[in-house]
KEMIRO-631490 format. One record per residue (C-alpha): x, y, z; residue in three letters. Coordinates in steps of 0.001 Angstrom, whole numbers, plus 500000, padded with zeros to 6 digits. Layout:
BEGIN
XYZALA...
% end
This chain:
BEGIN
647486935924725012UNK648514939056723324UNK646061938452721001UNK642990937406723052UNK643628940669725267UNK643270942867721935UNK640174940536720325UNK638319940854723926UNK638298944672723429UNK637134944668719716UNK634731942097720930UNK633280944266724060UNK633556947473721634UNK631899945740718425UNK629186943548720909UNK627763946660722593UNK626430948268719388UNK624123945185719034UNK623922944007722345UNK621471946733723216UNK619310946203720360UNK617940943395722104UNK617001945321724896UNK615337948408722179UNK611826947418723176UNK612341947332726733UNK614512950688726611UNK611713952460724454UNK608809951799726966UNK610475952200729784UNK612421955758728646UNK609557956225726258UNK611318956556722176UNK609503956417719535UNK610288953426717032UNK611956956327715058UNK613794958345717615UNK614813954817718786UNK617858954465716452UNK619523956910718299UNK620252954257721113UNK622612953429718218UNK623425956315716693UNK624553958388719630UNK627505955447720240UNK628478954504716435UNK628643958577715361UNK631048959614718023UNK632353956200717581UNK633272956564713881UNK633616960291714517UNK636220960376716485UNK637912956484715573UNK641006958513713563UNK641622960491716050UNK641921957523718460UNK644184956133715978UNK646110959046715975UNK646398959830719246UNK647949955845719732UNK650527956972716899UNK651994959837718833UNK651629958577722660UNK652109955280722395UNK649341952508721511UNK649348950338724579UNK648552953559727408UNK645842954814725172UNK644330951583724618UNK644428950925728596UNK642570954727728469UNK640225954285725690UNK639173951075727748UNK638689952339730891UNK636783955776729322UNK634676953185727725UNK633941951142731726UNK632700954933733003UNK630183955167730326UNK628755951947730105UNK628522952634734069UNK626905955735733482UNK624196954368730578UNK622774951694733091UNK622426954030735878UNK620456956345733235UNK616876957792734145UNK615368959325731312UNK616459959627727027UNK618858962106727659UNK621308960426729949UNK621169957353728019UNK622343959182724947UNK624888960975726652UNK626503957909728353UNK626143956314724681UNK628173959043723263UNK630815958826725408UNK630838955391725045UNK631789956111721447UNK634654958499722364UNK636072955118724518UNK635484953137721776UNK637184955108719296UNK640210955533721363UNK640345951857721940UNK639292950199718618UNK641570951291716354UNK644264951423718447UNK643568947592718404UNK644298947323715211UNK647169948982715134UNK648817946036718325UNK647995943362715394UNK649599944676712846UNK652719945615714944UNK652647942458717571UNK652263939785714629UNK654922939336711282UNK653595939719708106UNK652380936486706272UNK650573934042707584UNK650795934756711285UNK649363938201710319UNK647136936593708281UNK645569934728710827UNK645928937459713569UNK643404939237711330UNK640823936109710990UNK640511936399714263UNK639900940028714835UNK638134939776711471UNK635545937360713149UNK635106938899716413UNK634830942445714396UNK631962940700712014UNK630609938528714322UNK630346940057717647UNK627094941697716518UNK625319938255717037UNK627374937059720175UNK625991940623721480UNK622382939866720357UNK622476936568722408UNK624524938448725428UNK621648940987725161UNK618589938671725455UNK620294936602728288UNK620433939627730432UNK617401941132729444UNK615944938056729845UNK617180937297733397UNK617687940959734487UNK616698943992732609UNK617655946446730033UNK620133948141731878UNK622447945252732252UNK623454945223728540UNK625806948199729595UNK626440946982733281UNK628144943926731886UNK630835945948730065UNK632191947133733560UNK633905943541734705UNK635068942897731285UNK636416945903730283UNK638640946044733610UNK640073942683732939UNK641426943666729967UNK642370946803731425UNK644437944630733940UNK645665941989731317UNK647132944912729002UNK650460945585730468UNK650949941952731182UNK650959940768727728UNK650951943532725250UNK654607945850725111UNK654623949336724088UNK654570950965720971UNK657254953259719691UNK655633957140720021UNK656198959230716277UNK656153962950717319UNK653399965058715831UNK649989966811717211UNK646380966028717165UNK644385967404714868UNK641298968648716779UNK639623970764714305UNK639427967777711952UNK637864965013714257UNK635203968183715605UNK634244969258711617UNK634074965453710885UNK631692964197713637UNK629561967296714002UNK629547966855710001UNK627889963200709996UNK625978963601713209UNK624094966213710975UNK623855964058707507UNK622251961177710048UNK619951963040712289UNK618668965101708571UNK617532960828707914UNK615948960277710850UNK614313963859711060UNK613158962903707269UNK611570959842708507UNK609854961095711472UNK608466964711709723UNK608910964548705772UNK611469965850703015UNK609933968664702890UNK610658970001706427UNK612439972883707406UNK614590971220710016UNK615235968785707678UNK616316970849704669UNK618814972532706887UNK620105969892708891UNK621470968897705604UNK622490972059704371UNK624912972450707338UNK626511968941707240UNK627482969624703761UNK628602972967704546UNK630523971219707666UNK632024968256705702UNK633225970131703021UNK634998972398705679UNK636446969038707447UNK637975968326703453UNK639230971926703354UNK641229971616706617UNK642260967984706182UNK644060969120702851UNK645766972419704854UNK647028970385707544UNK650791969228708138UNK649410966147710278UNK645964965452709106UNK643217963255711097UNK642530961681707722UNK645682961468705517UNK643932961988702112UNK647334960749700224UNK645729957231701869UNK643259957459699053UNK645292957474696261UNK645887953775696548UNK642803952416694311UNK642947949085696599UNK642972951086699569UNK640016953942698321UNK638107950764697144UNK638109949379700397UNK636974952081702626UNK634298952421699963UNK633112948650700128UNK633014948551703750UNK631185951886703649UNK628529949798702217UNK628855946643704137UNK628696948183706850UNK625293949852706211UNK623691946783705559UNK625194944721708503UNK623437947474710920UNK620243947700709229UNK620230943546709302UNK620631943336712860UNK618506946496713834UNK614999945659711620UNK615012941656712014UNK615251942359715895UNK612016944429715697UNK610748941634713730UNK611474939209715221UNK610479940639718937UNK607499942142717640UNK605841939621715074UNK607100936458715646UNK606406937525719396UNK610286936236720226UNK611010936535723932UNK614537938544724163UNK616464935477725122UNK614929933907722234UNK615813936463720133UNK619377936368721341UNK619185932698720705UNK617935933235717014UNK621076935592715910UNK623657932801717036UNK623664931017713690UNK624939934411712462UNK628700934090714547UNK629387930549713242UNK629010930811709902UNK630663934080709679UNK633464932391711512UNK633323929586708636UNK633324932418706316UNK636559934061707872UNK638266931086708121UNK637616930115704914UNK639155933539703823UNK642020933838705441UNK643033930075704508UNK643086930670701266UNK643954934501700189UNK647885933583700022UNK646761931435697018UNK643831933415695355UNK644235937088696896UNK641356939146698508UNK639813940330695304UNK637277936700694986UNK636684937011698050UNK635340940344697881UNK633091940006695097UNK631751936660696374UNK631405938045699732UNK629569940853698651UNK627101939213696098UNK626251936265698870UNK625129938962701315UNK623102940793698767UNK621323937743698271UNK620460937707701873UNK619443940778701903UNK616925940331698370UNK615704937153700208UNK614780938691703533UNK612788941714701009UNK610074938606701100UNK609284938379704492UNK605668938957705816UNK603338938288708477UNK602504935111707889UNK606609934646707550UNK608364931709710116UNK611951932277711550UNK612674928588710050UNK611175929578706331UNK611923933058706287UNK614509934006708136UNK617312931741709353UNK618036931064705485UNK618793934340704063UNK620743935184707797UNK623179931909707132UNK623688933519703150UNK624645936393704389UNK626681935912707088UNK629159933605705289UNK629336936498702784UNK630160938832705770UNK632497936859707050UNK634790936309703712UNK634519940536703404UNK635478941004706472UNK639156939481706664UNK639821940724703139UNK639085944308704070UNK641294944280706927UNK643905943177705322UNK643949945605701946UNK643146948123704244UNK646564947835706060UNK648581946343703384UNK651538948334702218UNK650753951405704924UNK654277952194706784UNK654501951226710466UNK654310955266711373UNK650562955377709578UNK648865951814710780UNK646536953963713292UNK645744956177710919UNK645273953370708329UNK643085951226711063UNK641339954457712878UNK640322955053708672UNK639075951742708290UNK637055951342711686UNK635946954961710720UNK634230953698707661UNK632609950410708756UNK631442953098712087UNK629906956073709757UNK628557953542707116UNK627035951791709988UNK625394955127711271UNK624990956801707974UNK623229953518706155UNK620869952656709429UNK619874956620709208UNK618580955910705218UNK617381952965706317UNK615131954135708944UNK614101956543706934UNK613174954121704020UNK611294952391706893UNK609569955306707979UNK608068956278704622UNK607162952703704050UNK605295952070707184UNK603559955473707217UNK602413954232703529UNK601306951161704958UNK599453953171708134UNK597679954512706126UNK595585951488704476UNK595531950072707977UNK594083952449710313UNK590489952708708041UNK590546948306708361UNK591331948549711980UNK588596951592712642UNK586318949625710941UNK586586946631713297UNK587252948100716373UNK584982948731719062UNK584546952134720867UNK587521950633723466UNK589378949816720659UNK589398953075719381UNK589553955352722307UNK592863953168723520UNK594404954245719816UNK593439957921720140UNK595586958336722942UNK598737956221721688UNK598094956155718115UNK599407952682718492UNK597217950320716034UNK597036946790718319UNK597960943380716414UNK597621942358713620UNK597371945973712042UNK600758947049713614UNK602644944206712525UNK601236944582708914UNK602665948243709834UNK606467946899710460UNK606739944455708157UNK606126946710705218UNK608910948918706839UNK611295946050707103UNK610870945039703516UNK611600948591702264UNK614738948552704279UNK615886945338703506UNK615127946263699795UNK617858949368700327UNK620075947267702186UNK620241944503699216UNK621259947771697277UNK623805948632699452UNK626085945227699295UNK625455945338695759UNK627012948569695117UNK629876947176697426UNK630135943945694733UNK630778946274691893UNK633216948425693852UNK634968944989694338UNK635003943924690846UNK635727947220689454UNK638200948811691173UNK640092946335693449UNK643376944848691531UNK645342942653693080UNK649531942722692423UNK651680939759692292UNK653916941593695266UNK650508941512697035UNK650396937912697079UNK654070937538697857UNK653597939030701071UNK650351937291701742UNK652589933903701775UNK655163935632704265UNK657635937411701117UNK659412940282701311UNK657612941633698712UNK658028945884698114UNK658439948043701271UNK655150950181702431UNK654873953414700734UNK
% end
């Protein structure tokens, strides 16, 4: 029970950054986004999200994991509240935000109740199949959750339906999850402000490049000041007694390898879900329940994938996994490159989705686990808050270059189009796209698709980056294994 209370979060926390992607057409006309401006629906939740994830974990270290992660969940019930009551952009990217700050709070804290509720070895081990499947797969239960209610209801019930779930768990918490011991220190406040107002920066410089060019002037120093930010977030993090991220976390080559493979994972897992539901919604005319319907494939086999993993790292470690995991999803990714107007969600689509996925799924339990291998019992927030940080800012980070890829693509691709459509049109036809500047089928879709490819084309770069990172850097000890199996093996450093 323990254990279903704490993967219910993860899955409510992890299901709401795709469960409104479904709903991203329907929130863009009725709020009126842009396609480009529209990844902030996402952005605004997974930046503060990853922003502010280690100091969530931190925060559980010093007052005690179980009260936060009742607080984190209930901060996270107010905003979701909040978002489907919204009225214009603004408020909906406000109550987003905050949804991030209950996220972060509650999410890694999480993590931190599995790795202290459960003994090392194989109940551990399977623990963290479980979480590692809800964390991976949750994306597609919330792309199915999504087109059900906007199917049935509307947009705004993607965030109305975290409100009964979240306080059940809420309720369930004290029932069957004890208390933490507390580990005196402070917050450091400085360090989770410098490293979200750092990457909310980096990401909107992307999406501003995509919407107005390199070469703007907004642009240019958006990215001058996250850099000048970030490196001030470094400088403080190595002057402070109790850092938000403990660098000395880093020197572990498993560890740094890790965080830098799910960087990229992550990255490509977001841009997957974000581009084929525009493609699927808007050229292969899928209704949202359809849609929803389409994405479910995506859960089971990353399930497979997980349980595959976790049944056999005791006897073959995490590093296979890793490097198979990695190379199946960039596979995925190269395969989906080909898809085109004339593409089918049976020919095109559903294949390179199952490839990936079970590649997903295998990454994700192995992550989790040499992420919070060998990290003392006094640092498993930190090491967890770090972990969910990375999958959070890669997330954010890799959709922003995506979009941006996207953008430059599709304006490309606008601009062979709109002569063949002017051509064609008649004078209705053309006085209808002088006021939207919105070319009607099948111009627009030969618009998106060319976007999609470009992204998907980045995204198959991504997870293989992550591959290498696997093969090169990730070594696996014999004392690794040993406590994989349930050994003693060495005490955490």
């Amino acid at each position: 029970m323990a254990l279903f209370v704490i993967a219910s979060c993860q899955l409510m926390v992890v299901l709401d950054i795709t469960i409104v992607n479904i709903a991203l057409p329907q929130i863009q006309r009725s709020l009126e986004f842009s396609t480009t401006s529209l990844s902030w629906v996402v952005n605004a939740y997974t930046l503060t999200f990853g922003g502010l994830l280690l100091l969530g974990g931190r925060i559980g270290d010093i007052l005690g994991r179980r009260r936060v992660f009742i607080f984190g969940v209930l901060l996270f019930v107010l905003a979701s509240l909040l978002g489907g009551l919204a009225q214009n952009a603004g408020q909906l990217l406000a109550a987003r935000a905050l949804q991030g700050v209950g996220g972060a709070i509650a999410s890694p804290t999480a993590l931190s109740l599995v790795s202290t509720t459960f003994r090392e070895g194989p109940e551990r081990n399977r623990a963290f199949g479980v979480f590692a499947a809800v964390s991976a797969g949750g994306g597609a239960i919330g792309l199915l959750a999504g087109g059900i209610l906007v199917e049935w209801l509307n947009w705004r019930w993607v965030l109305f339906v975290n409100v009964p779930i979240g306080l059940l768990i809420a309720l369930a918490t004290p029932r069957w999850i004890r208390e933490s011991e507390r580990h005196p220190g402070h917050f450091d406040i400085t360090g989770a402000l410098t490293s979200t107002v750092g990457m909310v920066l980096l990401v909107y410089g992307f999406i501003r490049a995509a919407q107005e060019g390199w070469r703007d002037a907004l642009t240019l120093a958006s990215f001058a000041a996250a850099v000048v930010v970030l490196t001030g977030f470094i400088l403080v993090e190595r002057r402070s007694r109790q850092p938000i991220t403990p660098l000395h976390m880093f020197a572990d080559r498993n560890r740094a390898g890790t965080y830098g493979i799910m960087l990229c994972l992550a990255a490509a897992i977001f841009g997957m879900f974000f581009f084929l539901t525009l493609f699927v919604q808007n050229v292969l005319e899928f209704s949202p329940l359809q849609a929803g319907l389409a994405f479910l494939p995506v859960s089971a086999v990353i399930a497979i994938g997980a349980g595959l993993a976790s049944r056999f790292l005791p006897t073959y470690g995490p590093k296979p996994f890793m490097v198979v995991g990695a190379i199946l999803a960039a596979a995925g990714l190269a395969w989906l490159t080909l898809t085109d107007v004339h593409s089918t969600y049976a020919g095109s689509v559903l294949g390179p989705m199952l490839v990936f996925s079970l590649g997903m799924g295998m990454e994700f339990v192995s992550l989790t686990l040499m992420a919070l291998s060998n990290v003392s019992t006094r640092e498993t927030g930190a090491a967890s808050g770090l972990l969910n940080a990375t999958q959070q800012v890669g997330g954010s980070l890799g959709l922003s270059i995506l979009v941006t890829m996207y953008g430059t693509a599709s304006t490309n691709e606008a601009e062979k189009q709109v002569p063949l459509f002017l051509r064609q049109a008649t004078p209705g036809e053309r006085l209808r796209f002088e006021r939207t500047e919105q070319l009607p089928k099948p111009w627009s879709d030969e618009i998106l698709t060319a976007g999609v490819s470009a992204a998907f084309i980045m995204a198959a770069i991504f997870t293989a980056v992550a591959a290498l990172i696997a093969l090169i850097v990730i070594q696996v000890r014999p004392s690794d294994l040993e406590r994989l199996k349930g050994g003693a093996g060495p005490g955490p450093m």
